[in-house]
C-alpha positions in Angstrom: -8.8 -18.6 -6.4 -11.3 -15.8 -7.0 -10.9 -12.5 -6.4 -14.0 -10.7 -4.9 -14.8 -7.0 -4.5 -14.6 -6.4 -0.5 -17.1 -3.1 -1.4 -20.2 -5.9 -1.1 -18.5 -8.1 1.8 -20.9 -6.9 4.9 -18.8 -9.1 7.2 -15.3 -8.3 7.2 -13.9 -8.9 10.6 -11.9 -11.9 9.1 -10.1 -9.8 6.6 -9.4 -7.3 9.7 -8.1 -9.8 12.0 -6.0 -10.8 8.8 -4.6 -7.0 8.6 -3.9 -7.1 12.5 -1.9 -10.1 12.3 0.4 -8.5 9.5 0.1 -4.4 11.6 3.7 -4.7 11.9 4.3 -4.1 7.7 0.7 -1.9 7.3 -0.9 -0.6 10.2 -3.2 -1.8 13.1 -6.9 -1.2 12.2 -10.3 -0.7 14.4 -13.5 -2.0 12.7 -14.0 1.8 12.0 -11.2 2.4 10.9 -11.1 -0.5 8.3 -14.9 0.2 7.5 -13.9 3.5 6.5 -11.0 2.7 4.5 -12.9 0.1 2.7 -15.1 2.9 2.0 -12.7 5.2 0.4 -10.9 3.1 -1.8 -11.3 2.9 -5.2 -10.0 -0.7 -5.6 -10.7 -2.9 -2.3 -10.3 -6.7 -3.1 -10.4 -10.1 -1.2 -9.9 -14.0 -1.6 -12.0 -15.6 0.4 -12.1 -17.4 3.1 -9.6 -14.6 4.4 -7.0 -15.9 2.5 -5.5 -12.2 0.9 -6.8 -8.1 1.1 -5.6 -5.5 -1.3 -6.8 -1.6 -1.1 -5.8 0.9 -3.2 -6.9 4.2 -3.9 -7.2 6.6 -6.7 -5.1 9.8 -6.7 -8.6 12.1 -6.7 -10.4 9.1 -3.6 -10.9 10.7 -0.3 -8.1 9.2 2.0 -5.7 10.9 4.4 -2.9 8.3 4.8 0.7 10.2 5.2 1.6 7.8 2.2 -1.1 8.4 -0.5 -1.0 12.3 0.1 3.3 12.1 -0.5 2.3 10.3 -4.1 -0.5 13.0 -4.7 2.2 15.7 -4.2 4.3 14.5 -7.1 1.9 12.4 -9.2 -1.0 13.3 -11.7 -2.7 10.4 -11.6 -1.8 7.2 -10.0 -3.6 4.5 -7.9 -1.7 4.0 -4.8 -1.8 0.6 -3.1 -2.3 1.4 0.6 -2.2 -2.6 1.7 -1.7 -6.0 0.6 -2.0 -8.9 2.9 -1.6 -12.6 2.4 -2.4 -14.8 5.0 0.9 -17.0 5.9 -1.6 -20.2 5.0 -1.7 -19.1 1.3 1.5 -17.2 0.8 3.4 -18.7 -2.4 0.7 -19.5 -4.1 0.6 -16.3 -6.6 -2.4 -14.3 -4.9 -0.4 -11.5 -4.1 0.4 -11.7 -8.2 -3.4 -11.7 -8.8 -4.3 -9.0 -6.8 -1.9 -7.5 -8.9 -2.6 -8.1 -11.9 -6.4 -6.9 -11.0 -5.3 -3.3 -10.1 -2.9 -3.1 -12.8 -6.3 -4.0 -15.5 -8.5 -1.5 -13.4 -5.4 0.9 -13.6 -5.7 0.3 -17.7 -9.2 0.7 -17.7 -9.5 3.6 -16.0 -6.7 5.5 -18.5 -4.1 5.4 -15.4 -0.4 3.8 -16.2 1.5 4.8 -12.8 0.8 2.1 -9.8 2.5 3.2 -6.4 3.1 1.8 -3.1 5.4 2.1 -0.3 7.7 -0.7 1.0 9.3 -0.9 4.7 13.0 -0.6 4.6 13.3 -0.7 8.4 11.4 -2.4 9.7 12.9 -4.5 6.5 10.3 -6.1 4.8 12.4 -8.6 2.3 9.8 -10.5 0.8 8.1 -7.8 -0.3 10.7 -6.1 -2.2 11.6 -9.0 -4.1 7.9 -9.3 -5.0 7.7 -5.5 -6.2 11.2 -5.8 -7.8 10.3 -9.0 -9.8 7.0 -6.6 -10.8 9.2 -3.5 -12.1 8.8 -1.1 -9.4 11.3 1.4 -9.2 12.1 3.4 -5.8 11.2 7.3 -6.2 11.1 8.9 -2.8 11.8 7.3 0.7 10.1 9.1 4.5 11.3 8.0 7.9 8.6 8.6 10.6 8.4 7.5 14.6 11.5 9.2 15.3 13.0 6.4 13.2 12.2 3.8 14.2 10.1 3.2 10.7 11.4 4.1 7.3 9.7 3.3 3.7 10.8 3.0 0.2 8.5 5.1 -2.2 8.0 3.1 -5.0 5.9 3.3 -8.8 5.9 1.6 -11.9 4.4 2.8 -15.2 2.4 0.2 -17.3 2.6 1.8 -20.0 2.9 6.4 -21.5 -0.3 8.0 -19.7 0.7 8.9 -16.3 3.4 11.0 -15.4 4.9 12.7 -11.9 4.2 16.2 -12.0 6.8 18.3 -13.1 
């Protein structure tokens, strides 16, 4: 399947509905919202026909989430993966892996080595951390938020020497 840059998709209420389906492990979006996070981000990719979403941001894009702005506290550089979505259609079938691989050869290009995310740990989100374990991410910080009822694992892996938290 081919991975296309969501940057040049004008119509993306598809990959929005796909993101409002799966709110309960990102977020629930508006159209402006989305639009605007689209915007931001450095990396923002798609399999069409809705099929997966990935956005990510570099450490110096202009995004707010609680997330990104922990892992600019602590990180030089980095590209932080806000989302990644797989429709339940085309789950097991590696796109998540592609995405992937995609950020991690932007990450390379762009002289960056440390890829981080966050993971729910309640509510628990278990195919997702075997995905990110199987990828060699490591946990490096954890937040709990809505008086509890929502905690996430930090997590980052280093491709390769480059990137580094700050000391």
């Amino acid at each position: 399947m081919e991975i296309l840059d969501l940057h040049d998709q004008p119509d993306r209420s598809a990959l929005l509905a796909l993101n409002n389906l799966n709110a309960r492990e990102t977020s629930l979006l508006t159209m402006e919202r989305f639009d605007q996070l689209v915007g931001a981000a450095g990396v923002a990719l798609y399999c069409s026909p809705a099929a997966a979403l990935l956005l990510a941001f570099e450490e110096s894009d202009d995004y707010d989430g609680r997330h990104f702005l922990w892992f600019r506290g602590r990180f030089d550089r980095f590209i932080y993966i806000d989302r990644v979505i797989v429709a339940a259609s085309f789950r097991r079938h590696g796109l998540g892996r592609l995405l992937y691989a995609d950020v991690f050869r932007r990450a390379q290009q762009l002289g960056c080595n440390t890829i981080v995310c966050e993971v729910n740990v309640e509510p628990p989100n278990p195919s997702s951390d075997q995905f990110h374990k199987a990828l060699g991410f490591e946990e490096v910080g954890r937040a709990t938020m809505e008086n509890g009822a929502k905690t996430v694992r930090y997590l980052s892996v280093a491709l390769s020497a480059g990137c580094t938290a700050k000391t």
